[in-house]
C-alpha positions in Angstrom: 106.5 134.1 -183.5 104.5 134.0 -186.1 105.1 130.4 -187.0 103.3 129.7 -183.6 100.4 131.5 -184.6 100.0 129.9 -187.7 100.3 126.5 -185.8 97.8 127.7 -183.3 95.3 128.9 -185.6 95.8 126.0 -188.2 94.9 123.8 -184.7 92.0 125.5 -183.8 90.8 124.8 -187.6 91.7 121.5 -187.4 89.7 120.9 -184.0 86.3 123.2 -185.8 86.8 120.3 -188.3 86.4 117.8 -185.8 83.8 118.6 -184.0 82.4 119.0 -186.8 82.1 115.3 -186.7 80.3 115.4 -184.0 77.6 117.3 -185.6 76.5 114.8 -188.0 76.2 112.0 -185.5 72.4 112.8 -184.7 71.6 112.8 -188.8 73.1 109.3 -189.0 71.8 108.2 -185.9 67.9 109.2 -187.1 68.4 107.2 -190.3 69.5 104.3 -188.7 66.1 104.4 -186.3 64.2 105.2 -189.2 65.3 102.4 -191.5 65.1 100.0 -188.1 61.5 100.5 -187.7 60.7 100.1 -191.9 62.6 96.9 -191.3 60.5 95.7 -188.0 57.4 97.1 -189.9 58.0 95.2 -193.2 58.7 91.7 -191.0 58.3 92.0 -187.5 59.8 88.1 -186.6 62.8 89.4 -187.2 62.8 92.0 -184.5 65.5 90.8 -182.1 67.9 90.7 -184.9 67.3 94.1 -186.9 67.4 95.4 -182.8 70.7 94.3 -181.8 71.7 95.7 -185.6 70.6 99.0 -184.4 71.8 98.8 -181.2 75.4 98.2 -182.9 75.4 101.4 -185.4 73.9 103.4 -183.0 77.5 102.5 -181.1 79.4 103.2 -183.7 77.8 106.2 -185.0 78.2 107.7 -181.1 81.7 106.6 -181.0 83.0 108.0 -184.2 81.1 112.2 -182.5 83.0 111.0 -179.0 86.4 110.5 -181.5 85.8 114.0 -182.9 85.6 115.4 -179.4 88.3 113.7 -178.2 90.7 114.8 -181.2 89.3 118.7 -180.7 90.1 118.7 -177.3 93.5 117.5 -177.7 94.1 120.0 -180.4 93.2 123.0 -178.5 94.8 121.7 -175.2 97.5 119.8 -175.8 98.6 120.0 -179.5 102.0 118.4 -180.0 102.9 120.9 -182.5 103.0 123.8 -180.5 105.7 122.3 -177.9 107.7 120.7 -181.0 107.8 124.2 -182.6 108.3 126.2 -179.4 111.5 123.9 -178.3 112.9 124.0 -182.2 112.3 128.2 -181.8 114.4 128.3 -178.5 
């Protein structure tokens, strides 16, 4: 029994690390805004363009915390370890 606590606990470590993920998504998010509006300030024609650019990492950046999320919540709820090693234990 002790090898299914090890495999819960090194899951719920695994899913702290993922969410963890999550975390940083607002940082990354700010620097993209920031550097968007030093971009429109420095040449403001190019607007539309340096927009849709932020519109794109801001995407990305949101999909990567949503990824984290998802991973952490299959982790804790559904690892695939657990039932492997509790069907190998008898």
């Amino acid at each position: 029994m002790e090898y299914l606590a090890s495999v819960l606990a090194a899951g719920q470590i695994a899913a702290a690390i993922a969410v963890l993920a999550g975390a940083f998504v607002p940082i990354g998010q700010g620097n993209i805004a920031a550097k968007t509006v030093e971009a429109i300030a420095r040449q403001p024609e190019s607007r539309s363009a340096v927009q849709s650019t932020l519109f794109i990492g801001c995407a990305l950046c949101e999909t990567s915390g949503l990824y984290g999320l998802v991973v952490s919540i299959i982790l804790l709820f559904a690892n695939p370890l657990v039932s492997q090693l509790v069907s190998r234990l008898g």
